[in-house]
C-alpha positions in Angstrom: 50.3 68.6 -1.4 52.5 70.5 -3.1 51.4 72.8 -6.1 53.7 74.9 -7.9 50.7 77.8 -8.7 50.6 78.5 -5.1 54.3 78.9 -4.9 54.5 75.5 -2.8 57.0 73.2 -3.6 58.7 69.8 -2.1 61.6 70.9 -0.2 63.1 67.4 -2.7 62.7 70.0 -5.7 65.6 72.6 -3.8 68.4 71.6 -5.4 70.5 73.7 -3.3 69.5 71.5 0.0 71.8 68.3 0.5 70.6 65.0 1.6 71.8 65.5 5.2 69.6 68.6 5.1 66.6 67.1 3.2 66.8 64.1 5.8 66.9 66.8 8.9 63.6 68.5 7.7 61.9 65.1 6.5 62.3 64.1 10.1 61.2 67.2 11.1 58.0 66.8 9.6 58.9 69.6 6.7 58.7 68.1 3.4 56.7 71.6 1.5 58.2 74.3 1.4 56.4 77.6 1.7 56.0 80.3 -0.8 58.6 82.5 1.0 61.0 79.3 1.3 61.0 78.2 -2.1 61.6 82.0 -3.5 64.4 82.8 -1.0 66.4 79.2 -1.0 68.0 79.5 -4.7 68.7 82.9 -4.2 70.5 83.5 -0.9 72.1 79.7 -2.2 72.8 81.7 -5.5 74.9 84.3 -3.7 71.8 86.8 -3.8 70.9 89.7 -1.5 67.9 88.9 -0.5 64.9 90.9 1.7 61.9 89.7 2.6 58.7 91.3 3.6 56.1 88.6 5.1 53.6 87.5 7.2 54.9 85.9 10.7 54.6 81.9 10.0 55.4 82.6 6.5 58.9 80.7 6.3 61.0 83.3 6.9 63.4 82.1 9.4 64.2 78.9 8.1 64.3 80.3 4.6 67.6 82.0 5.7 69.1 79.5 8.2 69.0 76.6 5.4 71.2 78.4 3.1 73.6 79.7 5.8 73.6 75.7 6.9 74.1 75.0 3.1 77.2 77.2 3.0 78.8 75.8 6.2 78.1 71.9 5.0 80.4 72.9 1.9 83.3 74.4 3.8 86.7 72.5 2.8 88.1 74.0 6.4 86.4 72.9 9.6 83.6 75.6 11.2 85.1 77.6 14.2 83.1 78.6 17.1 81.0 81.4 15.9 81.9 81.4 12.4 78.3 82.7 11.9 76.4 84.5 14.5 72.6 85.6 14.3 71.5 88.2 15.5 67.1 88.5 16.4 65.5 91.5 17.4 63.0 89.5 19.7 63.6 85.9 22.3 61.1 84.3 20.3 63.0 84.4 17.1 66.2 83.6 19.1 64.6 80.4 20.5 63.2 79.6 16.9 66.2 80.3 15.0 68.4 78.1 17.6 66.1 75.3 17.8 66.1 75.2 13.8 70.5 74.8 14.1 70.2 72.5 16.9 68.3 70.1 14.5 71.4 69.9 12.0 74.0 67.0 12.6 76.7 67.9 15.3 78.5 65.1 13.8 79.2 68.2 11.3 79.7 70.9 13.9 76.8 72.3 13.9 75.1 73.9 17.0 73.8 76.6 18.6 75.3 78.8 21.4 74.2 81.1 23.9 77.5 83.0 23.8 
């Protein structure tokens, strides 16, 4: 459950995240967010620079992709191929990162490439 003293919070308490998104990760399974996730989601949302320095499982990854999908939802112009690219340092973040964008709609152009 969530509990705001631990730094976990319902990923319904973002306000940055848009139904479509809320509705990806609720049938994902995610509906708490993790310390690192609920810290870094208004901020990167908020036009921040964000780092972060944390445990592997803490969030991490998906704490940057949701904003990055956030951005791209709101576009007025229609995504290009490769209008963002991410770069990982190792193939298990690749495969994690992709997997997370592969989740969003492609009704709204959303996917991941191996080009």
């Amino acid at each position: 459950m969530a509990n705001p003293a631990n730094g976990l919070k319902h990923f319904t308490d973002l306000n940055e995240l848009s139904p479509a998104t809320l509705k990806v990760l609720e049938e994902q399974g995610l509906t708490v967010t993790t310390p690192v996730q609920a810290a870094v989601i208004p901020l990167f949302c908020g036009n921040k620079d964000v780092a972060v320095d944390a445990a592997t499982g803490s969030g991490k990854t998906l704490a940057f992709i949701l904003p990055i999908v956030e951005r791209l939802r709101r576009l007025e112009d229609p995504m290009r191929k490769h209008q963002v690219q991410i770069a990982s340092c190792t193939e298990c973040l690749h495969v994690f990162a992709s997997a997370s964008i592969v989740r969003m709609p492609e009704s709204e152009g959303m996917h991941s490439s191996e080009d």
